[in-house]
PDB file of N, CA, C and O in Angstrom:
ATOM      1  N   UNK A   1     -18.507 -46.848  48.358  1.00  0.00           N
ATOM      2  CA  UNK A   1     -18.767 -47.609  49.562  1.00  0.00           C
ATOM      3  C   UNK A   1     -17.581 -47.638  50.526  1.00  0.00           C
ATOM      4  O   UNK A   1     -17.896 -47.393  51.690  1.00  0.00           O
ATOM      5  N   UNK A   2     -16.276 -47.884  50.298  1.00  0.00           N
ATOM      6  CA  UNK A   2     -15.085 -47.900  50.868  1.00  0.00           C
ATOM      7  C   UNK A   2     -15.433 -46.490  51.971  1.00  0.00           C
ATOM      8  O   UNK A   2     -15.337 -46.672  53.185  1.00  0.00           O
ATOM      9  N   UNK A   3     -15.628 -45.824  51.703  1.00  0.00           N
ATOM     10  CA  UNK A   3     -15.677 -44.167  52.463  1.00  0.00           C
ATOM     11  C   UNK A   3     -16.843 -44.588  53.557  1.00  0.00           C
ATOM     12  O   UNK A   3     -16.712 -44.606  54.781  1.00  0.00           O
ATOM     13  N   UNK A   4     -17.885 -44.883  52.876  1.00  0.00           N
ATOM     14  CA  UNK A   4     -19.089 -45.523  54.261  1.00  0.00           C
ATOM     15  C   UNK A   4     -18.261 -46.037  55.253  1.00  0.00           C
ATOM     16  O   UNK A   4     -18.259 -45.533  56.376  1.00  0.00           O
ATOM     17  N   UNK A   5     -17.379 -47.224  54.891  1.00  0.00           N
ATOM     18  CA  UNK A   5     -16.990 -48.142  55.199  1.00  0.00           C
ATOM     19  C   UNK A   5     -16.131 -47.529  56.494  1.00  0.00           C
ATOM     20  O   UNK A   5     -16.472 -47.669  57.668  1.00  0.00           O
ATOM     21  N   UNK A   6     -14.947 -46.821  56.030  1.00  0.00           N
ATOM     22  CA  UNK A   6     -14.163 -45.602  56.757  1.00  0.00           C
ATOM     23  C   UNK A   6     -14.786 -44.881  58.004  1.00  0.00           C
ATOM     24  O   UNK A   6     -14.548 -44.873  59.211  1.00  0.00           O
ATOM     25  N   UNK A   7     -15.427 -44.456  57.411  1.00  0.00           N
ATOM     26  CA  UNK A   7     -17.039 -44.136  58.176  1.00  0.00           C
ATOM     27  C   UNK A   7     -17.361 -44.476  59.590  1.00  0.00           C
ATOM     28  O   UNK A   7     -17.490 -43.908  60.674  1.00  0.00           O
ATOM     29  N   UNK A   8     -17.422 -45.503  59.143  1.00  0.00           N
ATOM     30  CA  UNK A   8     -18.237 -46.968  60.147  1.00  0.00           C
ATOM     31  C   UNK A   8     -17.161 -47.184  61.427  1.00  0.00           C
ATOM     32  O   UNK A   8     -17.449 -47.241  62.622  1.00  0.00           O
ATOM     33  N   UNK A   9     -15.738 -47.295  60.758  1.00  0.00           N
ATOM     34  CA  UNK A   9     -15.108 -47.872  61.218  1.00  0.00           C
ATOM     35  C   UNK A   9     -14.232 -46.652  62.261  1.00  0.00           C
ATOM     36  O   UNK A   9     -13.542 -46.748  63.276  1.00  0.00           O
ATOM     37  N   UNK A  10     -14.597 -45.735  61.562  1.00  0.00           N
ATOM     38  CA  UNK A  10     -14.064 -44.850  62.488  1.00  0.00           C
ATOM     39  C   UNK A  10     -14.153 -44.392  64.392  1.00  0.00           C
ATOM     40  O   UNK A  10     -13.457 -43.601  65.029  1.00  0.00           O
ATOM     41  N   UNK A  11     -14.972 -45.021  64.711  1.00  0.00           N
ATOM     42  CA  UNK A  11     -15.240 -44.906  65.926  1.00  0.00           C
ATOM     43  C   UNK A  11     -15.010 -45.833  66.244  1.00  0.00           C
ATOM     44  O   UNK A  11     -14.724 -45.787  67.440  1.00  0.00           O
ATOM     45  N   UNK A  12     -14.901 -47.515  65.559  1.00  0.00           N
ATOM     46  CA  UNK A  12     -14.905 -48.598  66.516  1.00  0.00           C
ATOM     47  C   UNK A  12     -12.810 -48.409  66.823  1.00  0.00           C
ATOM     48  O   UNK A  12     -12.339 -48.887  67.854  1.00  0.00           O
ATOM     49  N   UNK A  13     -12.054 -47.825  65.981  1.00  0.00           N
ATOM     50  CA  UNK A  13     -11.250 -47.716  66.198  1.00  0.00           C
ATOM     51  C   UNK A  13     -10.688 -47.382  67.371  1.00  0.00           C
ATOM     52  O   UNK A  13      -9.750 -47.888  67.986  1.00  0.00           O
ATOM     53  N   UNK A  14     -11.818 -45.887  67.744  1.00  0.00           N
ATOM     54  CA  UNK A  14     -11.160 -45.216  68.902  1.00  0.00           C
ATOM     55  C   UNK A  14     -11.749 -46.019  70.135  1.00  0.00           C
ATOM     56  O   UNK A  14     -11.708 -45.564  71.278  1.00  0.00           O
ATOM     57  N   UNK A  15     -12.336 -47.329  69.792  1.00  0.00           N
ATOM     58  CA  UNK A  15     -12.307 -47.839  71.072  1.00  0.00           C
ATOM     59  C   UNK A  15     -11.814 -49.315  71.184  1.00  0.00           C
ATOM     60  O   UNK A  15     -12.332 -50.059  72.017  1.00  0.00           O
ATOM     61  N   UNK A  16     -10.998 -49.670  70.504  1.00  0.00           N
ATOM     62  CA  UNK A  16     -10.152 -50.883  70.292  1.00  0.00           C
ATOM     63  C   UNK A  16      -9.840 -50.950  71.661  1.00  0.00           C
ATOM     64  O   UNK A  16     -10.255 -51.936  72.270  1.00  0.00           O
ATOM     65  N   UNK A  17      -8.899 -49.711  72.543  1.00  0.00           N
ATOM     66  CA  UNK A  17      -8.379 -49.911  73.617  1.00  0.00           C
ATOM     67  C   UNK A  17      -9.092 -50.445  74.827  1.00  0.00           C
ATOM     68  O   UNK A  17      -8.517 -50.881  75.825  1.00  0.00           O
ATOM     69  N   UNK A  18     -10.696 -50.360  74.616  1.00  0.00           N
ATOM     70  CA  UNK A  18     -11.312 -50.631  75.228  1.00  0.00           C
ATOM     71  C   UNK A  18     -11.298 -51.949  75.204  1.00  0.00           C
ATOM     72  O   UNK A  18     -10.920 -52.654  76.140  1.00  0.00           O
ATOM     73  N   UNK A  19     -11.732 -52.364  74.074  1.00  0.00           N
ATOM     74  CA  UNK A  19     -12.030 -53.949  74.313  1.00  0.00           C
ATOM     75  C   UNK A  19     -10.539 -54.987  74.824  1.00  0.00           C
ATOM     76  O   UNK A  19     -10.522 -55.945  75.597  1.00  0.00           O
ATOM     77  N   UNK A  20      -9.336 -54.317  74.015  1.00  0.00           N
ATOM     78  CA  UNK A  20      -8.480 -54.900  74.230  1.00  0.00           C
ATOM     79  C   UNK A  20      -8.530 -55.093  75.754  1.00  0.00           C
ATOM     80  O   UNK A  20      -8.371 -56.207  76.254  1.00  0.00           O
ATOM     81  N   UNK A  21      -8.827 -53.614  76.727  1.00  0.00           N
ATOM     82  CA  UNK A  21      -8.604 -53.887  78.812  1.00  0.00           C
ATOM     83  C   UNK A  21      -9.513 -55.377  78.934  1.00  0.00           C
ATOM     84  O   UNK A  21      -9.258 -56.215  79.799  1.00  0.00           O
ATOM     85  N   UNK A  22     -10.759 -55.558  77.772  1.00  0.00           N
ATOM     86  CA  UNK A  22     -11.893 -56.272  78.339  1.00  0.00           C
ATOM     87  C   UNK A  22     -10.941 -57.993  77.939  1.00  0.00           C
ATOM     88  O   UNK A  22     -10.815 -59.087  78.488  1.00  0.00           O
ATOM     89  N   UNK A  23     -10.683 -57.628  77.253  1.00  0.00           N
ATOM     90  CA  UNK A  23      -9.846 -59.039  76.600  1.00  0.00           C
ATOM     91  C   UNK A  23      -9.030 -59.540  77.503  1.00  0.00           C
ATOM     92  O   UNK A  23      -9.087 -60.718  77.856  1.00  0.00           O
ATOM     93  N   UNK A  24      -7.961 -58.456  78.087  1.00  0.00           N
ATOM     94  CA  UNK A  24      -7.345 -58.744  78.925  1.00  0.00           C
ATOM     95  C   UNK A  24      -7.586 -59.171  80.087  1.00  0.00           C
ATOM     96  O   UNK A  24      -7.195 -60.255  80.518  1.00  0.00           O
ATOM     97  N   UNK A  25      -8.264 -58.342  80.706  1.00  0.00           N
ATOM     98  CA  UNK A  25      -8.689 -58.526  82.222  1.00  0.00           C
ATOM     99  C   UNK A  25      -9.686 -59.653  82.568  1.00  0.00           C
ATOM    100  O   UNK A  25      -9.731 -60.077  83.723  1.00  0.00           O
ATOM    101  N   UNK A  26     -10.710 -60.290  81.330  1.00  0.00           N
ATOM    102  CA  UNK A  26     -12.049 -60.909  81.371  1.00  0.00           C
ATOM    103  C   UNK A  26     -13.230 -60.035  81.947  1.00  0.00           C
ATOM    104  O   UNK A  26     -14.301 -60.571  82.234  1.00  0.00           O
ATOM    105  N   UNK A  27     -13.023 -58.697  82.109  1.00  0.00           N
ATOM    106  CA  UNK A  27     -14.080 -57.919  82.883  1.00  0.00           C
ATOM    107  C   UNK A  27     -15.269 -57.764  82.294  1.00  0.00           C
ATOM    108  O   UNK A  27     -15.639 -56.614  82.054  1.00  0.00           O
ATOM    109  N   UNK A  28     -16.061 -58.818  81.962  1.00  0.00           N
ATOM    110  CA  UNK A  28     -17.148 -58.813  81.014  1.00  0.00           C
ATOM    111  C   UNK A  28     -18.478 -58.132  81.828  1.00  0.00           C
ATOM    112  O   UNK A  28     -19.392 -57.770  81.086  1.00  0.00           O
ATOM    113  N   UNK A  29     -18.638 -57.959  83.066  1.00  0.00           N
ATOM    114  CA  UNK A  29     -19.704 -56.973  83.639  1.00  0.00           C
ATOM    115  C   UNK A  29     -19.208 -55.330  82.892  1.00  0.00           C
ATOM    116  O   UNK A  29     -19.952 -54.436  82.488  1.00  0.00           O
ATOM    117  N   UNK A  30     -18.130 -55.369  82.907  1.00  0.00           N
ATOM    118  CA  UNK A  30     -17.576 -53.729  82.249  1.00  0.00           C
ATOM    119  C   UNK A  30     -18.265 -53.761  81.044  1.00  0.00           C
ATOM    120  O   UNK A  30     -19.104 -52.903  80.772  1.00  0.00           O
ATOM    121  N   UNK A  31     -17.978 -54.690  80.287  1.00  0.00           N
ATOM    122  CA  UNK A  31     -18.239 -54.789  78.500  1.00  0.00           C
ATOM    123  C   UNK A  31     -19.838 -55.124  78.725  1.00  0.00           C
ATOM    124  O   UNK A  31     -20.218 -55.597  77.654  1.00  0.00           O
ATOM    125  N   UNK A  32     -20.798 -55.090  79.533  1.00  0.00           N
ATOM    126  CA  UNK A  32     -22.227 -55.251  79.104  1.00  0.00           C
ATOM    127  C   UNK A  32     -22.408 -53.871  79.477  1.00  0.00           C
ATOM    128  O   UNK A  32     -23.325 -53.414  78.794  1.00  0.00           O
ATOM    129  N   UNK A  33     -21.816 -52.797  80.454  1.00  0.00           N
ATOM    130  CA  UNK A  33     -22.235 -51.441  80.374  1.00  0.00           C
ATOM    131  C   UNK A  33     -21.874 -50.967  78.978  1.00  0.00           C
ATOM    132  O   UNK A  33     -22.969 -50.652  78.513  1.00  0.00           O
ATOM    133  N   UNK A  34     -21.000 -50.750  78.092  1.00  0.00           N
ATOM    134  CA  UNK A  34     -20.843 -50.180  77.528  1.00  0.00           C
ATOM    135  C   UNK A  34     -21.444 -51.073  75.983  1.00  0.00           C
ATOM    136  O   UNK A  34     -21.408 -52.197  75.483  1.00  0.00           O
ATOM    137  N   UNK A  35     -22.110 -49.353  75.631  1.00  0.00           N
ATOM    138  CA  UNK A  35     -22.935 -49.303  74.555  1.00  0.00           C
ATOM    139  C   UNK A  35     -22.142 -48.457  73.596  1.00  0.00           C
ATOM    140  O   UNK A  35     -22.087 -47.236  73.743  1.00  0.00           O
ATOM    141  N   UNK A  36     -21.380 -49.232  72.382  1.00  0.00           N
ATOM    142  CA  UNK A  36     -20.613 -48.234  71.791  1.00  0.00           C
ATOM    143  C   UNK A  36     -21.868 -47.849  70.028  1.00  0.00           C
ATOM    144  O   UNK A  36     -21.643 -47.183  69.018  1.00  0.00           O
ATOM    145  N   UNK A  37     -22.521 -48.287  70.264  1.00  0.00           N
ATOM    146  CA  UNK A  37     -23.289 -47.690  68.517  1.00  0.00           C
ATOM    147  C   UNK A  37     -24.307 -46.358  69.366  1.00  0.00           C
ATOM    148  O   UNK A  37     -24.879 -45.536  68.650  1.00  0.00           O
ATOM    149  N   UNK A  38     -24.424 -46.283  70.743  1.00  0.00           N
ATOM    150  CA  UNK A  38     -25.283 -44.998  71.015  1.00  0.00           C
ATOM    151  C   UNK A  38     -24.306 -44.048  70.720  1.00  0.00           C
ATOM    152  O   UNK A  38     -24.700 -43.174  69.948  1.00  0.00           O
ATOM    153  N   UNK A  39     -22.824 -43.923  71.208  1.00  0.00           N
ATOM    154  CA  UNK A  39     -22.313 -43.142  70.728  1.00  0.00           C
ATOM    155  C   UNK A  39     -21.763 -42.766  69.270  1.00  0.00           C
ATOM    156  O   UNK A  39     -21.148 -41.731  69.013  1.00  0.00           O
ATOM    157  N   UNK A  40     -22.140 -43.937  68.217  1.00  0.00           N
ATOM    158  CA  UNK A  40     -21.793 -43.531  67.133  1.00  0.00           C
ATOM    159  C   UNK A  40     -22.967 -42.781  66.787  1.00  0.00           C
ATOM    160  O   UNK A  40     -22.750 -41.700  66.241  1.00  0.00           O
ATOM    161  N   UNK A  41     -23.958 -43.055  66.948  1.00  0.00           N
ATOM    162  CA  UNK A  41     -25.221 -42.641  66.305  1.00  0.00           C
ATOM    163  C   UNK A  41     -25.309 -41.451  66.573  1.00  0.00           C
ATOM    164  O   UNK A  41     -25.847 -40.672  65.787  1.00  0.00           O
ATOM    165  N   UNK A  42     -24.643 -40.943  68.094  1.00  0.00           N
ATOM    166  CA  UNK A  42     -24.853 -39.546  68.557  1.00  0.00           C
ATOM    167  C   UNK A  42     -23.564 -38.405  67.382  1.00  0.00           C
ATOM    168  O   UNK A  42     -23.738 -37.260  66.965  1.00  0.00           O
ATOM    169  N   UNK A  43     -22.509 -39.241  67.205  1.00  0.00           N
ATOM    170  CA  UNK A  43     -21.996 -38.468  66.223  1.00  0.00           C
ATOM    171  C   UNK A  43     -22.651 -38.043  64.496  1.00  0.00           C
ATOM    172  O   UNK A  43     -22.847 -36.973  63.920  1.00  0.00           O
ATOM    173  N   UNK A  44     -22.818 -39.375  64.141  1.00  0.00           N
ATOM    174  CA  UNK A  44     -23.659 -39.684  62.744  1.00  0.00           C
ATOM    175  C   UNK A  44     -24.821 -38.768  62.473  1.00  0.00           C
ATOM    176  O   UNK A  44     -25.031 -38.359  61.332  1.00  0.00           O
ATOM    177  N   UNK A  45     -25.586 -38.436  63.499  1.00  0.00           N
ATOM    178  CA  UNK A  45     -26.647 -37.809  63.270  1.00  0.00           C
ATOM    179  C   UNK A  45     -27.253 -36.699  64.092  1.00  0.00           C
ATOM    180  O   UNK A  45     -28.400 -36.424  64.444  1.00  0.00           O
ATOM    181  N   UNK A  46     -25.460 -35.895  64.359  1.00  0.00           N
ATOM    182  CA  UNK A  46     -25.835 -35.052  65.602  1.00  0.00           C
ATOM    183  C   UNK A  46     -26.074 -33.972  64.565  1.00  0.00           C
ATOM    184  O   UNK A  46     -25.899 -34.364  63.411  1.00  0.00           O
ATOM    185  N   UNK A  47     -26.489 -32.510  64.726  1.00  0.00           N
ATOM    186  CA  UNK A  47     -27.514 -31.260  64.211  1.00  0.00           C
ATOM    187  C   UNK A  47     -25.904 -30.535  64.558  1.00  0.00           C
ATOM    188  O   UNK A  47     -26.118 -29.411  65.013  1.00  0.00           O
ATOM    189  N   UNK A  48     -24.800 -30.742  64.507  1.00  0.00           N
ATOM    190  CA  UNK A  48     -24.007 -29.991  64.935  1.00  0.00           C
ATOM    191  C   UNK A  48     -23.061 -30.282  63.708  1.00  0.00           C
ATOM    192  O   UNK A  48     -22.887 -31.493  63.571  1.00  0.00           O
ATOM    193  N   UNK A  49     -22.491 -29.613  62.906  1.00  0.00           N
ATOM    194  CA  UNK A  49     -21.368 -30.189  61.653  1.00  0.00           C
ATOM    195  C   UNK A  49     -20.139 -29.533  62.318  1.00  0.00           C
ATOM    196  O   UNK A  49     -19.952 -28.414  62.796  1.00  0.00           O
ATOM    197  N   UNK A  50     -19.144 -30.950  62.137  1.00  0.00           N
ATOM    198  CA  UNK A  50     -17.693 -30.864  62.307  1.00  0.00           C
ATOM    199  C   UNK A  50     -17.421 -31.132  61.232  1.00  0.00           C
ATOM    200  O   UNK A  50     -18.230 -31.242  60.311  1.00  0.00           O
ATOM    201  N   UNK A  51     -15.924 -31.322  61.149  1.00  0.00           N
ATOM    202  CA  UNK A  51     -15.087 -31.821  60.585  1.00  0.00           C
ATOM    203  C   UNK A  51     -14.809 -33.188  60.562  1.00  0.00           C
ATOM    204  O   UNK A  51     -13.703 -33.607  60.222  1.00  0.00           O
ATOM    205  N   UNK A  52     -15.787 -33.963  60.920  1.00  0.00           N
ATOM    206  CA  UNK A  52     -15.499 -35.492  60.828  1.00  0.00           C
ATOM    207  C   UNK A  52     -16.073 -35.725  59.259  1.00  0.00           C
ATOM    208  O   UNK A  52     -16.871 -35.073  58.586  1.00  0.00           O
ATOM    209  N   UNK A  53     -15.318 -36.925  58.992  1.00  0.00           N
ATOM    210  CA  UNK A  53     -15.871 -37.669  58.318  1.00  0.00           C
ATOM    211  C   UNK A  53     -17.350 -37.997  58.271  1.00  0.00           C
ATOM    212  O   UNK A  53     -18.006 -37.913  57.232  1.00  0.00           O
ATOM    213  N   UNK A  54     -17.793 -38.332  59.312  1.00  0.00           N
ATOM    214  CA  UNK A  54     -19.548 -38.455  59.472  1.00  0.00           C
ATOM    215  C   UNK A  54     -20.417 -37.455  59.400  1.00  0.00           C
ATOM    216  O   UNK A  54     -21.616 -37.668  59.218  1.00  0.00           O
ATOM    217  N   UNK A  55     -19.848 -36.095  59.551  1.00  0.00           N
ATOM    218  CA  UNK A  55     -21.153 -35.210  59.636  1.00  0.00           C
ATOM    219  C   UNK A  55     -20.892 -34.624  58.383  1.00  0.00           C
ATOM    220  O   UNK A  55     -21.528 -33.601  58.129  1.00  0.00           O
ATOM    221  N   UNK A  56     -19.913 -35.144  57.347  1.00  0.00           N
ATOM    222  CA  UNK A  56     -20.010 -34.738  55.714  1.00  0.00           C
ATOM    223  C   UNK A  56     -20.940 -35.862  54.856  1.00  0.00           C
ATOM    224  O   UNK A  56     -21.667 -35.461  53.947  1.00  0.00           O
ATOM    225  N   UNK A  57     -20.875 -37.152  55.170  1.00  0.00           N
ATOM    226  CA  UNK A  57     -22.008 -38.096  54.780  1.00  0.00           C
ATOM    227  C   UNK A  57     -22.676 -37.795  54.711  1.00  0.00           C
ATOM    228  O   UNK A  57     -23.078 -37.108  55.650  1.00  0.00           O
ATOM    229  N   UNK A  58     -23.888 -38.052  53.027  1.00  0.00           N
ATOM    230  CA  UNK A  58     -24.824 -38.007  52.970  1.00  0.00           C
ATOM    231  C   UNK A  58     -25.741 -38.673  53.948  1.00  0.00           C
ATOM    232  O   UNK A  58     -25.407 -39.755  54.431  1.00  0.00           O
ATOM    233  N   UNK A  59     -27.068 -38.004  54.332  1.00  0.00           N
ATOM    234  CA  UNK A  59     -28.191 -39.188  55.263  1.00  0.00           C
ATOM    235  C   UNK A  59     -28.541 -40.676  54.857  1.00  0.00           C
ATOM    236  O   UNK A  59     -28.943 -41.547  55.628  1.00  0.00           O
ATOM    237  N   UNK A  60     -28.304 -40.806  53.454  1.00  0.00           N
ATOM    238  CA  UNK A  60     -28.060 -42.318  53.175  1.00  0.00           C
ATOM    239  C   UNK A  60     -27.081 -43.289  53.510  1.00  0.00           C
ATOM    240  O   UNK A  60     -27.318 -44.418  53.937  1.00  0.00           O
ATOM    241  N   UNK A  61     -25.751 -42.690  53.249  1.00  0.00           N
ATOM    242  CA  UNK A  61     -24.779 -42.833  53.286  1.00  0.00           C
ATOM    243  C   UNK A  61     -24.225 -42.783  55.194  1.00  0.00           C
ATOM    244  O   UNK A  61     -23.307 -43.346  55.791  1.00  0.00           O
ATOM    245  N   UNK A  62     -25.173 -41.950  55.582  1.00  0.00           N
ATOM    246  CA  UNK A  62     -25.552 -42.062  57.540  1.00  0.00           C
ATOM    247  C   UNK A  62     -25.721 -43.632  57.804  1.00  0.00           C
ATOM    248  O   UNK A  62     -25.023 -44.376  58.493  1.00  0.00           O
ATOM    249  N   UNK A  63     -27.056 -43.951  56.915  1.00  0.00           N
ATOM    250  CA  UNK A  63     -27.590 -45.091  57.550  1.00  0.00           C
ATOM    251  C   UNK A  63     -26.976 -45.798  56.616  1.00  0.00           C
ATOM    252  O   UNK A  63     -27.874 -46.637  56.675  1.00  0.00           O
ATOM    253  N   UNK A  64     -26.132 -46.317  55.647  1.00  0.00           N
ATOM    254  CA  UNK A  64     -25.233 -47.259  55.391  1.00  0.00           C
ATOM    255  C   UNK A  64     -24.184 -47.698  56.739  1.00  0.00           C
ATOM    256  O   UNK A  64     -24.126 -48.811  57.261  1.00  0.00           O
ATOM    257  N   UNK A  65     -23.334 -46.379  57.145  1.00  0.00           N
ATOM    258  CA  UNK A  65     -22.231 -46.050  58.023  1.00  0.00           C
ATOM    259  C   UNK A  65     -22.842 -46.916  59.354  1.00  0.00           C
ATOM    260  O   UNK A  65     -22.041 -47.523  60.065  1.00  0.00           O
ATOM    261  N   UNK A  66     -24.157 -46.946  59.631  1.00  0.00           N
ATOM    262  CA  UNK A  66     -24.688 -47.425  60.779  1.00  0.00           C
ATOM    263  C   UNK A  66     -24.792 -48.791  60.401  1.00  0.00           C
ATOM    264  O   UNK A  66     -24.200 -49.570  61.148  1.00  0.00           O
ATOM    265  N   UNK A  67     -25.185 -49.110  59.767  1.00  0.00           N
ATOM    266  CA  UNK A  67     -25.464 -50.670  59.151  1.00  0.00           C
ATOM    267  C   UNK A  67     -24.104 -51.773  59.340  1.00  0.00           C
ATOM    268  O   UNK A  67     -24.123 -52.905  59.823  1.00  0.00           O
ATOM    269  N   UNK A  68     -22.890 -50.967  58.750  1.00  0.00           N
ATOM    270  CA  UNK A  68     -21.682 -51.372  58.713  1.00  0.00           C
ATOM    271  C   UNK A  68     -21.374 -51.445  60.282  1.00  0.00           C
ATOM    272  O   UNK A  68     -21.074 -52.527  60.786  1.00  0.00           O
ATOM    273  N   UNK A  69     -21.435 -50.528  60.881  1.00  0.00           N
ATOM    274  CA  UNK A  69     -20.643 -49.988  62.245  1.00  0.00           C
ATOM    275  C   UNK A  69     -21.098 -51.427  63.003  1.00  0.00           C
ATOM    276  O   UNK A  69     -20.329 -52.353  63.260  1.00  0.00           O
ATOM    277  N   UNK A  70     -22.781 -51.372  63.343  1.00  0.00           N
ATOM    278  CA  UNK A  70     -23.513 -52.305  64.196  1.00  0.00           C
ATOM    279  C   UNK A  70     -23.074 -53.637  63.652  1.00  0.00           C
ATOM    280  O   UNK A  70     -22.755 -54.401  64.562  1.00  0.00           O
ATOM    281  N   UNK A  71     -22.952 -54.189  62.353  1.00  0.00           N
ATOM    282  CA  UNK A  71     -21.982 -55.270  61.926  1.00  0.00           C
ATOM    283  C   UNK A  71     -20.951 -55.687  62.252  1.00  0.00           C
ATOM    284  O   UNK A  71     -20.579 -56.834  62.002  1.00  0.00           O
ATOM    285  N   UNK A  72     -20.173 -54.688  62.983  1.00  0.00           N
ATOM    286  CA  UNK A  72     -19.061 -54.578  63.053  1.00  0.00           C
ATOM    287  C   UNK A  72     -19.141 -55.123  64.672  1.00  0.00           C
ATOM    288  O   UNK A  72     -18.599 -56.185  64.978  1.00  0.00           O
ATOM    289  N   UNK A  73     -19.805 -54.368  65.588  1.00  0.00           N
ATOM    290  CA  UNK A  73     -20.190 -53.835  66.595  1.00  0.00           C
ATOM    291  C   UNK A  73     -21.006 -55.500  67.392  1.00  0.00           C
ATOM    292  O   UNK A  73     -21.035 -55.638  68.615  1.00  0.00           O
ATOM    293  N   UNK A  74     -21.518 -56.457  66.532  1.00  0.00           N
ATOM    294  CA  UNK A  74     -22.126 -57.540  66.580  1.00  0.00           C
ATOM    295  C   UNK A  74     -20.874 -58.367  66.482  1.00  0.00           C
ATOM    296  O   UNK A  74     -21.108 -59.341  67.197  1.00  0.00           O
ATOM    297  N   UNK A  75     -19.580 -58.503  65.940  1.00  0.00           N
ATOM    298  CA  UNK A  75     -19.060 -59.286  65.501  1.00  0.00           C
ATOM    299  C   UNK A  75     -17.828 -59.142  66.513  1.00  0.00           C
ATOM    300  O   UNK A  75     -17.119 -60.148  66.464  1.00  0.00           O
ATOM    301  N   UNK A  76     -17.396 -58.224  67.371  1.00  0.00           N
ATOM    302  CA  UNK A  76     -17.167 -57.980  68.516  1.00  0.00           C
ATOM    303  C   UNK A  76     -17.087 -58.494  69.464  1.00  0.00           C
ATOM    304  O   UNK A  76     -16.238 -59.043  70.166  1.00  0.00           O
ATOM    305  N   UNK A  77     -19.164 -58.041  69.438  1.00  0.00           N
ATOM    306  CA  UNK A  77     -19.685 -58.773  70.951  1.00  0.00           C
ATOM    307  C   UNK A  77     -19.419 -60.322  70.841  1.00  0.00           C
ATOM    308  O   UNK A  77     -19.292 -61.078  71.804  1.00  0.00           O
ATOM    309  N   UNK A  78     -19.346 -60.729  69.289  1.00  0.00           N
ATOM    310  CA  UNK A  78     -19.283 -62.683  69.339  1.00  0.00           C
ATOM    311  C   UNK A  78     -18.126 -62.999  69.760  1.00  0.00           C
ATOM    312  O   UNK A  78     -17.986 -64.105  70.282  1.00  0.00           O
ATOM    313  N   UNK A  79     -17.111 -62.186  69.649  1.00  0.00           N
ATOM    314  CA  UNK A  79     -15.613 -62.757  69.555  1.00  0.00           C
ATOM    315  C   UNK A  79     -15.534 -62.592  71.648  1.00  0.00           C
ATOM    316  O   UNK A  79     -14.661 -63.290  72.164  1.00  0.00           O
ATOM    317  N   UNK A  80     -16.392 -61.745  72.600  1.00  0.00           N
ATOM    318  CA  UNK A  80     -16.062 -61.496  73.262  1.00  0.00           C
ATOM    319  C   UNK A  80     -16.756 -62.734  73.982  1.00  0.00           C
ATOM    320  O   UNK A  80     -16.407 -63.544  74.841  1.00  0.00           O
ATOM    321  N   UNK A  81     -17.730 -62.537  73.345  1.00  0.00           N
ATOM    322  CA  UNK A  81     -18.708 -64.090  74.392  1.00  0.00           C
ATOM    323  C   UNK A  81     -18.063 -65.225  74.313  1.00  0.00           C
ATOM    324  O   UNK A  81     -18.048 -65.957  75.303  1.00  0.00           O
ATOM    325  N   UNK A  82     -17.322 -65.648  72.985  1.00  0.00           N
ATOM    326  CA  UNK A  82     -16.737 -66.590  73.105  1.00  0.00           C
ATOM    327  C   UNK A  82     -15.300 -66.726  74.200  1.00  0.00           C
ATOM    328  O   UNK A  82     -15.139 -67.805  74.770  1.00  0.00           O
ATOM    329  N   UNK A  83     -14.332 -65.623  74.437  1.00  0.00           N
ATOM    330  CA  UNK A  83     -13.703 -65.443  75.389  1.00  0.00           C
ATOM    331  C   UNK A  83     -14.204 -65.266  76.627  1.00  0.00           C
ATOM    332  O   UNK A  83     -13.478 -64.606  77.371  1.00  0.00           O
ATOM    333  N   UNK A  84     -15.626 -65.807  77.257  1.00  0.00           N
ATOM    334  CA  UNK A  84     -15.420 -65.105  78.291  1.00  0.00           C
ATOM    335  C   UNK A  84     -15.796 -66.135  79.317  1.00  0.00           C
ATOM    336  O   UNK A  84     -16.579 -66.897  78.750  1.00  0.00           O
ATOM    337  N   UNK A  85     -15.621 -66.497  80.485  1.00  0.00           N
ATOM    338  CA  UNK A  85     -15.080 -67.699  81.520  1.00  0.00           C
ATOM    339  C   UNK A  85     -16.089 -68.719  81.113  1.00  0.00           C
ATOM    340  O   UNK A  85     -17.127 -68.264  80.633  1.00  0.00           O
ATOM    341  N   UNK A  86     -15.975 -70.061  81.217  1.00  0.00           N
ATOM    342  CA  UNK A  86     -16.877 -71.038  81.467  1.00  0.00           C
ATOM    343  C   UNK A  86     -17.759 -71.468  82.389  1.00  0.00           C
ATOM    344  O   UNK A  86     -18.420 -72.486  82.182  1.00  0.00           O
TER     345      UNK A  86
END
């Protein structure tokens, strides 16, 4: 599971920087455009094999990676709503 986990987490990583501008700035119209699990999903289950971590996952082990990610991805959006103006 740890490797799902890896998985999952691998993309929300590469967009930490993102949320951090949103944290900073309060630009919460920015943070309702962006949809970050379409782009995981487009990696997870693209017909194209790289070298990622995700396109060696089993298809179970796909939809674990998604399960985790959107968990992840939910827990985010809470921390952001709660920061964001009164």
């Amino acid at each position: 599971m740890p490797q799902v986990l890896t998985a999952a987490l691998q993309i929300m990583s590469e967009q930490k920087d993102f949320f951090r501008e949103i944290r900073q700035t309060k630009d919460f119209d920015k943070a309702i455009t962006f949809i970050p699990y379409a782009q995981f999903l487009g990696v997870c289950f693209s017909e194209k094999e790289d070298d990622s971590l995700l396109s060696r996952l089993p298809f179970q082990e796909k939809i674990s990676a998604v399960s985790h990610y959107l968990l992840c991805t939910v827990a985010l959006w809470r921390g952001l709503w709660k920061m964001r103006p009164s």
